[in-house]
C-alpha positions, -999 to 999 in steps of 0.1 A, spaced: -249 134 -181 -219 150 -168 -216 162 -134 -202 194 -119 -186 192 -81 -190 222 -54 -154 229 -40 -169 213 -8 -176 184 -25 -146 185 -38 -126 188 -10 -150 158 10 -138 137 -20 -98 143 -19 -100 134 17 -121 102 13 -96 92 -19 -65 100 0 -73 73 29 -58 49 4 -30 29 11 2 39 -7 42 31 -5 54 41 27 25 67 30 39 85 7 5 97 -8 19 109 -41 -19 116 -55 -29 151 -60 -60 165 -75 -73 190 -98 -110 201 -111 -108 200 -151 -135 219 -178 -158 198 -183 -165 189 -144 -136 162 -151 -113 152 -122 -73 153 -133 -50 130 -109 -12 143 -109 13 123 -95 39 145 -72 70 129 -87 90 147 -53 74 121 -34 87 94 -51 113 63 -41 144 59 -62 163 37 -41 131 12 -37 108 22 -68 134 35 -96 105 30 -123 79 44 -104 60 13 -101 48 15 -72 37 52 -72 17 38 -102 3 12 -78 -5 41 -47 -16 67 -77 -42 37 -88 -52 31 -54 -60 65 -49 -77 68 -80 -103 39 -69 -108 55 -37 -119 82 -58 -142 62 -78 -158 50 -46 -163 81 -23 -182 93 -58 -209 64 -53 -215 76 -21 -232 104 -37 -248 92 -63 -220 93 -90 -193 74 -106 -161 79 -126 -151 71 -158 -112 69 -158 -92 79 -189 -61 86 -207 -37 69 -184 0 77 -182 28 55 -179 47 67 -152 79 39 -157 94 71 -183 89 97 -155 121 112 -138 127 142 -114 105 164 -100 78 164 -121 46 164 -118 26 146 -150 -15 141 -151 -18 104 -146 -52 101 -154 -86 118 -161 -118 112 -143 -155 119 -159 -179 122 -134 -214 105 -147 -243 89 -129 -235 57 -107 -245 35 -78 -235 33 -41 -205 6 -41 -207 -18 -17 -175 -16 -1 -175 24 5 -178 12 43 -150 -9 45 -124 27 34 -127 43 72 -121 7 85 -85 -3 62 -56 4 80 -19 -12 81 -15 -37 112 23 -39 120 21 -63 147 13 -100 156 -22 -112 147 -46 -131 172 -60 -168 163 -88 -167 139 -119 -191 139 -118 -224 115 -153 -210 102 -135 -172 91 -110 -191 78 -138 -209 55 -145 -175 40 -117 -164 34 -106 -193 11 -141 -195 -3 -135 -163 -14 -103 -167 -29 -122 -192 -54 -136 -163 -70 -109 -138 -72 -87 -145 -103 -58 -119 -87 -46 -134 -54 -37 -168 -43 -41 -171 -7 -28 -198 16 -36 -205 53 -10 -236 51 10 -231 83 43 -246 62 38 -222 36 32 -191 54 68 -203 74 80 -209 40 68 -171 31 83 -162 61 115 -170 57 117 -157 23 103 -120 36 130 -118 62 158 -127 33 145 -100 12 141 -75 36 175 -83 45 195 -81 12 171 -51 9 180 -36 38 220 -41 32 216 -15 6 226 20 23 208 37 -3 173 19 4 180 21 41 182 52 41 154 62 17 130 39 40 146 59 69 134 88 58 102 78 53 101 67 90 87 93 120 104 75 152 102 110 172 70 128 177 87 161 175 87 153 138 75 179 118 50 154 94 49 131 122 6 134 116 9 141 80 28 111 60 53 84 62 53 58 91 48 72 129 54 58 159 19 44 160 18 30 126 48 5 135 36 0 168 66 9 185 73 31 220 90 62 222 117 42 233 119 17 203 116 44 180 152 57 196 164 27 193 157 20 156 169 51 144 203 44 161 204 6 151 195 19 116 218 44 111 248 45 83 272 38 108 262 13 132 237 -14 104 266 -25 86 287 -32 119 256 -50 129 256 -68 98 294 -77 101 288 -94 133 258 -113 118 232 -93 139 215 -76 111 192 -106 104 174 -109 135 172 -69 140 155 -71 107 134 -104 109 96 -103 114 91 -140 114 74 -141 151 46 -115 137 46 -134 103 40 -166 117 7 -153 138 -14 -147 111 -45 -166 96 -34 -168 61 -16 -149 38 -22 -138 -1 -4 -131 -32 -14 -107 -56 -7 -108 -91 -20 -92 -121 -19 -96 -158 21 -88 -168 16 -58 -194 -11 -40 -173 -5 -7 -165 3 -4 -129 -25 22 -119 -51 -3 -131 -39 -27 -111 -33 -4 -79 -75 3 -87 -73 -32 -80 -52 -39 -52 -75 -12 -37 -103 -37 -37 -86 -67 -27 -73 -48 5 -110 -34 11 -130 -67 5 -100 -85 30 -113 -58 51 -152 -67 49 -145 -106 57 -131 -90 89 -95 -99 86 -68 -67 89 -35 -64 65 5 -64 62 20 -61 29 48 -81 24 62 -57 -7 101 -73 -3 87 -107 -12 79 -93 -51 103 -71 -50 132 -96 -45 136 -108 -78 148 -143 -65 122 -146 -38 99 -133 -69 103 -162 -87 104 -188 -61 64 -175 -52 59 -176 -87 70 -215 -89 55 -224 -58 27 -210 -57 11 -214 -95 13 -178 -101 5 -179 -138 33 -167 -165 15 -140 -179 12 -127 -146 31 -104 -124 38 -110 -83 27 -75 -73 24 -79 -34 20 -104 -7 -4 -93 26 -2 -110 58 -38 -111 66 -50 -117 103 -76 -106 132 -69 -78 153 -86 -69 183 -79 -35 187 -91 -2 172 -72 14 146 -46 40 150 -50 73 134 -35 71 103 -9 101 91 -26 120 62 -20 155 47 -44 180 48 -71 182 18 -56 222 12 -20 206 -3 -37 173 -15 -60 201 -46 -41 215 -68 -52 246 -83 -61 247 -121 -30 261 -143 
């Protein structure tokens, strides 16, 4: 039996789905009620990341994570989804705007980790110590979880370390990535989306102060002279905060999959990291390097007929979470054509 949602429902639902993580908060998922009581997901192609994602990977990925959100907030009421005719987003260009995937709404079950989607958020910081009997849950759990191989092995996580900051740095030496990330950054609260999207102040933990400070350090024409005098490496290094956590996990996925399944996913993963109590850091630069890539591949086991998708610096934190930037549900629902 097929299910028809109230625009209040509606709405509830886009704003429950949207507290997914995505690239840079970029939140390219938009909505759209169907005939048939089906939900339509469109992915705003405007919001997209040449310079970092130039096949639209990883708005696949955010578009997927978003879509399980989806599937979730439903079984808090009683309903699930049934997700079809999925697009392949690697041929999309521009500024368009294509249906990535349908949702029928049937009869479901409350998931169990509905909870755990008010309590996920980003931790850009150092991690405090963890207790030996947390860390026994967290590897007993990555027993049963064919998709991510996690290590608490304090020579492999400097290991991962090291390999992050090299990454971030050859990334970073790209003016056309730099600036694309720049962008994407809110270092003054005067910004107009400084609440809505992106990375704020708050996100990356940072004062007013440091937010001045890394918009001028970042900027076309002082990074390169930074990088000429061999400054650039320890500007962009996060070793100190990487070396602080508990453990850290790489996430793969089968190689041909599309990337929206596995952003349903990755979705998961972050939310049951998120039940065991631990909070999370991608590491994105570490699969996106293809030398680095290959080297977690090899040392790690990943399997061939797998793909490195992202590593996550997990940890405790002792704080409560920030509030997160997120647009309003009114430009989230799109309007049927």
């Amino acid at each position: 039996m097929e299910h028809i949602l109230t625009a209040d429902q509606f709405k509830e639902l886009v704003l429950q789905a949207n507290l997914a993580p995505s690239v840079h908060n970029v939140q390219p998922a938009r909505w759209r009620r169907a005939p048939g009581g089906r939900i339509e997901v469109i992915a705003d192609l405007t919001r997209a990341l040449p310079a970092a994602d130039p096949h639209n990977q990883d708005v696949a990925l955010s578009c997927g994570c978003a879509i399980e959100g989806m599937l979730i907030a439903l079984s808090a009421i009683g309903l699930a989804g049934c997700v079809e005719n999925m697009a392949n987003l690697s041929a999309e260009r521009g500024d368009l705007a294509p249906v990535v995937a349908t949702i029928k709404i049937v009869q479901g079950g409350r998931d169990s980790l509905y909870p755990f989607m008010a309590q996920r958020y980003t931790w850009r910081s150092a991690f405090q110590p963890s207790q030996p009997t947390e860390l026994d849950a967290l590897q007993s759990w990555d027993h049963r979880v064919s998709d991510a191989t996690v290590t608490t092995d304090p020579s492999a996580i400097a290991m991962l370390s090291v390999l992050n900051d090299k990454a971030s740095l050859r990334f970073m030496s790209e003016p056309r990535y730099r600036a694309e990330l720049v962008s994407w950054m809110r270092l003054q609260k005067r910004h107009s989306r400084y609440a809505l999207d992106g990375m704020n102040l708050e996100a990356l933990h940072m004062s007013v102060f440091e937010g001045i400070g890394a918009g001028l350090v970042l900027s076309p024409s002082v990074f390169p002279f930074l990088r000429r005098l061999g400054l650039a490496s320890g500007i962009v290094s996060e070793d100190k905060k990487t070396t602080s956590v508990s453990a850290i996990a790489l996430f793969h996925r089968p190689r041909e999959e599309n990337r929206i399944v596995s952003g349903r996913a990755f979705y998961r993963f972050w939310l049951k990291i998120t039940e065991l109590g631990f909070t999370g850091w991608p590491m994105a630069a570490l699969a996106d390097d293809e030398a680095t890539n290959q080297t977690c591949c090899k040392h790690f086991g990943i399997p061939e007929d797998h793909q490195f998708i992202n590593a996550m610096r997990l940890g405790k934190v002792f704080e409560q979470p920030q509030v997160r930037a997120r647009i309003p549900a009114e430009h989230l629902i799109w309007e049927s054509e």
